[in-house]
C-alpha positions as CSV (number, residue, x, y, z in Angstrom):
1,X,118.1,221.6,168.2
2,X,119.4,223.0,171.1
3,X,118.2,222.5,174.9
4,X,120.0,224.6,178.0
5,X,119.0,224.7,181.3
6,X,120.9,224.8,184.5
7,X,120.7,222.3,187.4
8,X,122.0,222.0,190.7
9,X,124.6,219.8,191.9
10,X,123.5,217.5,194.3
11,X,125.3,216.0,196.8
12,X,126.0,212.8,195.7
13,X,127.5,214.5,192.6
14,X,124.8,213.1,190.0
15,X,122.6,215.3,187.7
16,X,119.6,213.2,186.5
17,X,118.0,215.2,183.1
18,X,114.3,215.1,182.1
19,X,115.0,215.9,178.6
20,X,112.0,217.9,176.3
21,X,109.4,215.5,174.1
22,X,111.3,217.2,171.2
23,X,114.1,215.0,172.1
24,X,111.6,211.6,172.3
25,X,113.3,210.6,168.8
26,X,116.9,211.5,169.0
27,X,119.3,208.7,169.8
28,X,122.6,210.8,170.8
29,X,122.6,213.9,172.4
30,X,125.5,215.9,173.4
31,X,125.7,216.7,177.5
32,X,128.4,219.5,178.1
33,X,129.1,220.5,181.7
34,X,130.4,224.0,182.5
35,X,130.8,225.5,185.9
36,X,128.4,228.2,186.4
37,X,129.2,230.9,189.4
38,X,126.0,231.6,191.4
39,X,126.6,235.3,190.4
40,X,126.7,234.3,186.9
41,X,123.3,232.4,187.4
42,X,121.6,235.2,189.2
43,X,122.4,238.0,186.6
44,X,120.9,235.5,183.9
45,X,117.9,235.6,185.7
46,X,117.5,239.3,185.6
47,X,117.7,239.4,182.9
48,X,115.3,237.1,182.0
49,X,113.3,238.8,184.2
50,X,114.1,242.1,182.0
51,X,112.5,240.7,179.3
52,X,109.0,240.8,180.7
53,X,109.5,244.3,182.3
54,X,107.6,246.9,181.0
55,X,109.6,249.7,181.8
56,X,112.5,247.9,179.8
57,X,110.4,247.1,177.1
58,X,109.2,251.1,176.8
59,X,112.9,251.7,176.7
60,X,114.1,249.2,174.3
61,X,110.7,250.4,171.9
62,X,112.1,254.2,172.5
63,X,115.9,253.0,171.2
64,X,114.3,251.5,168.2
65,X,112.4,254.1,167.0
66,X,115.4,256.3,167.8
67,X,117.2,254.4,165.3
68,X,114.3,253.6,162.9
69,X,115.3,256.4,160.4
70,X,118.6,255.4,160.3
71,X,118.2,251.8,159.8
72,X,116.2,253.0,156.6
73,X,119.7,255.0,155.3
74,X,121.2,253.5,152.6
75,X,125.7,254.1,153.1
C-alpha cells in the first residue's frame, strides 16, 4: 500500500505524519523525503483540479471515442 502526500516544512525542520487507519496494523513503513519545488507542487494541483473539470473530461471522452475504432483493430 502506498500513501503520498506533501507537507510543509516547518521551521523548526520537523514533519509530524498522521498516517491513514489503513496503516493502524503495519509495523514499518518506509518515509522517503524528496525536495519538491513550489512550481512543481502547484502544477500537481491543476492538475488534480483537471480531473474534476468538465470541459477536460468532454475532451478526454472526445479523444477516446476518437480512438475507440482503433483500439478494436487487430495488427
Amino acid at each position: 500500500m502506498t500513501y503520498k502526500k506533501t507537507y510543509e516544512v516547518k521551521e523548526n525542520n520537523q514533519l509530524i505524519i498522521d498516517l491513514p487507519d489503513q496503516f493502524k496494523t503495519k509495523k514499518k513503513v518506509m518515509v522517503i523525503i524528496e525536495d519538491i519545488d513550489d512550481e512543481q507542487v502547484d502544477k500537481i494541483n491543476l492538475l488534480k483540479k483537471a480531473s474534476n473539470d468538465p470541459l477536460f473530461l468532454a475532451d478526454i471522452a472526445e479523444i477516446s471515442a476518437d480512438f475507440e475504432s482503433i483500439d478494436k483493430e487487430l495488427l
